[in-house]
C-alpha positions in Angstrom: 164.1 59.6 167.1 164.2 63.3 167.0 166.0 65.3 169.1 164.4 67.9 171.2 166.4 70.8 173.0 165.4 71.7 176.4 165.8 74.5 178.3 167.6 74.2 181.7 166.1 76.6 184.7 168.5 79.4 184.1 169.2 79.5 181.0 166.6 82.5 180.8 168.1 84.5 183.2 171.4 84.3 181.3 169.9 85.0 177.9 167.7 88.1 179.4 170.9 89.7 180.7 173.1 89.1 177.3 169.8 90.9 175.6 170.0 93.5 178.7 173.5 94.6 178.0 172.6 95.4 174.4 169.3 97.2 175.0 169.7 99.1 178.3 170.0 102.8 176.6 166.9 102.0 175.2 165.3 101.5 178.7 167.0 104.2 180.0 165.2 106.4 177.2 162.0 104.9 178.2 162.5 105.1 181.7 162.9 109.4 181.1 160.3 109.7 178.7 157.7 107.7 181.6 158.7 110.0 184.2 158.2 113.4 182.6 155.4 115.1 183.1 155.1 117.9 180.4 155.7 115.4 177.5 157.6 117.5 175.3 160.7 116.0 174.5 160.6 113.3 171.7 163.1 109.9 171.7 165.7 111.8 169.5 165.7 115.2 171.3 165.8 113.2 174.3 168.8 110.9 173.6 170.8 114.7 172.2 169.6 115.9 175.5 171.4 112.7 177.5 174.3 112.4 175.6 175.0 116.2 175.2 174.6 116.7 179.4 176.0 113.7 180.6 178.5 111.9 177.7 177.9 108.7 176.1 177.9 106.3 179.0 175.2 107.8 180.4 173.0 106.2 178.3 174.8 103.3 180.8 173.3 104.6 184.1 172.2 101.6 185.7 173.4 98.9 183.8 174.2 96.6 187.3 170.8 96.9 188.1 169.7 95.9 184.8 171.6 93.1 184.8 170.7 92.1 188.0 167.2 93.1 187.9 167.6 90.4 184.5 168.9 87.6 186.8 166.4 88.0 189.4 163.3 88.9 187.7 164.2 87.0 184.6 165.7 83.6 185.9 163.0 83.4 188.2 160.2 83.4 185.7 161.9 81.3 183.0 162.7 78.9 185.1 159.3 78.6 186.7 157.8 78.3 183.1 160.4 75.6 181.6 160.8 73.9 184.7 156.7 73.4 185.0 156.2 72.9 181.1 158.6 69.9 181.1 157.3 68.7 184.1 153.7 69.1 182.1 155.3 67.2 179.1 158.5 65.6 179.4 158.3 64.0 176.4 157.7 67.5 174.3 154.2 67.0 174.0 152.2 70.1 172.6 150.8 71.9 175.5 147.3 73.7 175.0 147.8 78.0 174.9 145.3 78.5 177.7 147.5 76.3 179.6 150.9 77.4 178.5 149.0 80.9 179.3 148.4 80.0 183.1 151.9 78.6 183.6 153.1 82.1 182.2 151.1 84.1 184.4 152.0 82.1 187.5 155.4 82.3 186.7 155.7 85.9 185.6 153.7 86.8 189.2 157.0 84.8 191.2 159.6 86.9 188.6 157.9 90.4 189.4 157.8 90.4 192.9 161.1 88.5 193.5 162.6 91.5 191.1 161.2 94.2 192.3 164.0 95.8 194.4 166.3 95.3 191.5 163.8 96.9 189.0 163.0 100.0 191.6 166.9 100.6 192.2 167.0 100.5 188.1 164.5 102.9 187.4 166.2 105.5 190.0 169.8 104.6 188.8 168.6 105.8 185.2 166.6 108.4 186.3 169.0 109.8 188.4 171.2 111.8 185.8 168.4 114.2 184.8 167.7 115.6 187.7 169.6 118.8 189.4 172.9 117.9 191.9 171.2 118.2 194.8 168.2 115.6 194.0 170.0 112.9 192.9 170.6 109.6 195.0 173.8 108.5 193.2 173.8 104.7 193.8 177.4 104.0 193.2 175.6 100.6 191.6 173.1 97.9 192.1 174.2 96.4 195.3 175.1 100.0 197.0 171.3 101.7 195.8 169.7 98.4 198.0 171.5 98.8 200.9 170.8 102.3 201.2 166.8 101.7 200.4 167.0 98.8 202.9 168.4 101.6 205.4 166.5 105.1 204.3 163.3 103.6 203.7 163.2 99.5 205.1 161.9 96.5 203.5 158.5 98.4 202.3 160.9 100.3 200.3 162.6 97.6 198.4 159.2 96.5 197.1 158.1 100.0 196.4 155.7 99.3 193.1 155.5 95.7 193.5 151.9 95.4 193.0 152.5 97.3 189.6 155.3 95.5 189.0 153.8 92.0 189.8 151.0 92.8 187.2 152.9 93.8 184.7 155.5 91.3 185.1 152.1 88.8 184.6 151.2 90.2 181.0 154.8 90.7 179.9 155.3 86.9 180.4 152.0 86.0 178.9 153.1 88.0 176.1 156.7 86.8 175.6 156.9 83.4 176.6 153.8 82.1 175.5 153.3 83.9 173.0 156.6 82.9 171.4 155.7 79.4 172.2 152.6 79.3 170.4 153.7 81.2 167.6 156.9 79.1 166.9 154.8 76.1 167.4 152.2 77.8 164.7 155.0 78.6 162.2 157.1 75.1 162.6 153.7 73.6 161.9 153.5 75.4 158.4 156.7 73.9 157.2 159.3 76.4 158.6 162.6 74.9 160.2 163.8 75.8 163.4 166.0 78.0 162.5 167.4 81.8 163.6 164.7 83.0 161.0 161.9 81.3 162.9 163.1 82.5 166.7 162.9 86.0 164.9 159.4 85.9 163.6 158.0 84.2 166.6 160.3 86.5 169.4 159.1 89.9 167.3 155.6 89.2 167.6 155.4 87.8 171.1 157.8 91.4 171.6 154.7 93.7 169.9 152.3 91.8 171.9 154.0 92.1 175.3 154.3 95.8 174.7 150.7 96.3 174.2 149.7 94.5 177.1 152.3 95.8 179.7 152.5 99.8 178.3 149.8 101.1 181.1 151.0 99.3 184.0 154.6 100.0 183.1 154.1 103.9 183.1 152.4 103.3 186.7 155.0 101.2 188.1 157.8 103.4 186.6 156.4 106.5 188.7 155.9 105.0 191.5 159.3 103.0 191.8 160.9 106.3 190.8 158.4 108.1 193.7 160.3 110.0 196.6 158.6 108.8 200.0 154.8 110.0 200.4 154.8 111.7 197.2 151.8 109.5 196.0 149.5 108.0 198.3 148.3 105.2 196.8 148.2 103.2 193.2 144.7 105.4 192.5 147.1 108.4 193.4 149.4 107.6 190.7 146.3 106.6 187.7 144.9 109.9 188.7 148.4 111.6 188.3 148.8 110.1 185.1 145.4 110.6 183.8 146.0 114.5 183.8 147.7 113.7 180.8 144.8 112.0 178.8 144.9 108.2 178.0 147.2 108.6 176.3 149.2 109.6 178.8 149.1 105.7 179.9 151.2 104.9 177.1 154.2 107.5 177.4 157.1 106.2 176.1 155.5 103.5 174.1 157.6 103.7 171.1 161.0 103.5 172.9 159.2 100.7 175.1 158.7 98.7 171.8 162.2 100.0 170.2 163.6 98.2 173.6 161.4 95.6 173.9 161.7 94.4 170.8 165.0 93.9 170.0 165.3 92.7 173.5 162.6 90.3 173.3 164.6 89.1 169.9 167.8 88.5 171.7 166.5 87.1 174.7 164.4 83.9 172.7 167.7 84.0 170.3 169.9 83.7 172.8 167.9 80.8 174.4 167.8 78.9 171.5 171.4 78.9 171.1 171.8 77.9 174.7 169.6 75.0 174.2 171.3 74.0 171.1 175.0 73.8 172.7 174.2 73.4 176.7 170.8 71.8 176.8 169.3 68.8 177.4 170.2 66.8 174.1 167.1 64.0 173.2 166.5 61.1 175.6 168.9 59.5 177.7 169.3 56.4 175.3 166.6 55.6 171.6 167.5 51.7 172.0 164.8 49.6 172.2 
């Protein structure tokens, strides 16, 4: 009998984070270019600007929270998804898209709002070193930035932007996880082996279409995590905010978003496959009989 390699529940939070830790200046770029408001400075100027102001770590700020934002957000919804495919098909049975769709968009809903303080004290952490002394919070790191939003501004604080988050944390695991599932399925069924060079065709595409998907809502929920208290009333506060811009002003920092989210969304799946090859669930139990 074949083998098949499962996934256990957190092996996705695990890979997320490896991929995290080799993306994060990427973010942090994205994260700047999202919460400007002239849109004048490109990627490049913008990383000169970083490096030149603040040295080459800062292109670091935040890196706690991305990790843990990775093993909240990220666990959560992986495991969700695996967990409820198996239990779908134990056997490894192909699972329709509109369903493996439904199980994504459950599962990313659970990731986004469970991550959501993480992800707001990220976005502030790497937002923090462009603005003047005197405006910036200076989290010493992941842990310390929460306590102080749990005590300055409550639990409502913590999940400042989770309704932005939540929906985009819906389409960005439509678009990665089953997308990539689909895809791999499509390409192993045209003869290609499941192999590293597989996991990257099927992990790059689900990447370009998670970034389409998620660019709007991750400009809104980038401004409003990144929001001092009462600057913006409402989420129609924020669209209108953003729309002074043009449309395109919905999709700031897209470039950088798919630069990050690619390579990102590439580590991640090819991290997870090697997991499932060396610590997953190995075939059946015994193939006697």
């Amino acid at each position: 009998m074949t083998e098949k390699r499962l996934s256990r529940w957190y092996f996705g939070g695990l890979a997320s984070a490896g991929a995290a830790c080799c993306t994060h200046p990427l973010d942090l770029l994205k994260v700047h270019l999202q919460t400007q408001q002239e849109a004048k400075l490109t990627m490049i100027r913008l990383t000169s600007k970083v490096v030149r102001e603040n040295g080459i770590l800062a292109l670091y700020s935040g890196i706690s929270a991305s990790l843990l934002r990775q093993l909240t957000y990220s666990t959560t919804r992986f495991g969700i998804y695996e967990v409820a495919k198996q239990t779908i098909a134990p056997a490894g049975e192909k699972i329709p898209f509109y369903q493996m769709i439904a199980l994504a968009a459950a599962s990313g809903a659970a990731g986004g709002f469970v991550g959501t303080p993480a992800d707001m004290v990220n976005v502030r952490m790497q937002n923090d070193i462009k603005l003047s002394a005197e405006l910036r919070r200076n989290y010493r790191h992941a842990f310390d930035g929460l306590i102080r939003v749990y005590h300055e501004e409550g639990v409502r604080g913590l999940f400042s932007g989770a309704s932005t988050a939540t929906g985009r944390a819906v389409l960005m695991t439509v678009g990665q996880l089953s997308f990539y599932d689909q895809v791999k399925m499509v390409l192993l069924n045209y003869g290609l082996r499941d192999d590293l060079g597989t996991h990257f065709l099927a992990s790059l595409t689900a990447g370009a279409v998670a970034t389409s998907l998620t660019q709007p809502l991750d400009v809104l929920k980038t401004r409003a995590m990144n929001a001092k208290p009462g600057e913006y009333k409402n989420l129609w506060h924020i669209i209108l905010h953003t729309a002074k811009l043009g449309p395109l002003g919905f999709f700031k920092g897209f470039v950088p978003a798919f630069v990050r989210l690619g390579p990102h969304t590439i580590l991640t799946f090819v991290f997870l496959e090697q997991l499932r090859k060396h610590f997953g669930t190995i075939g059946p139990a015994s193939n006697k009989g």
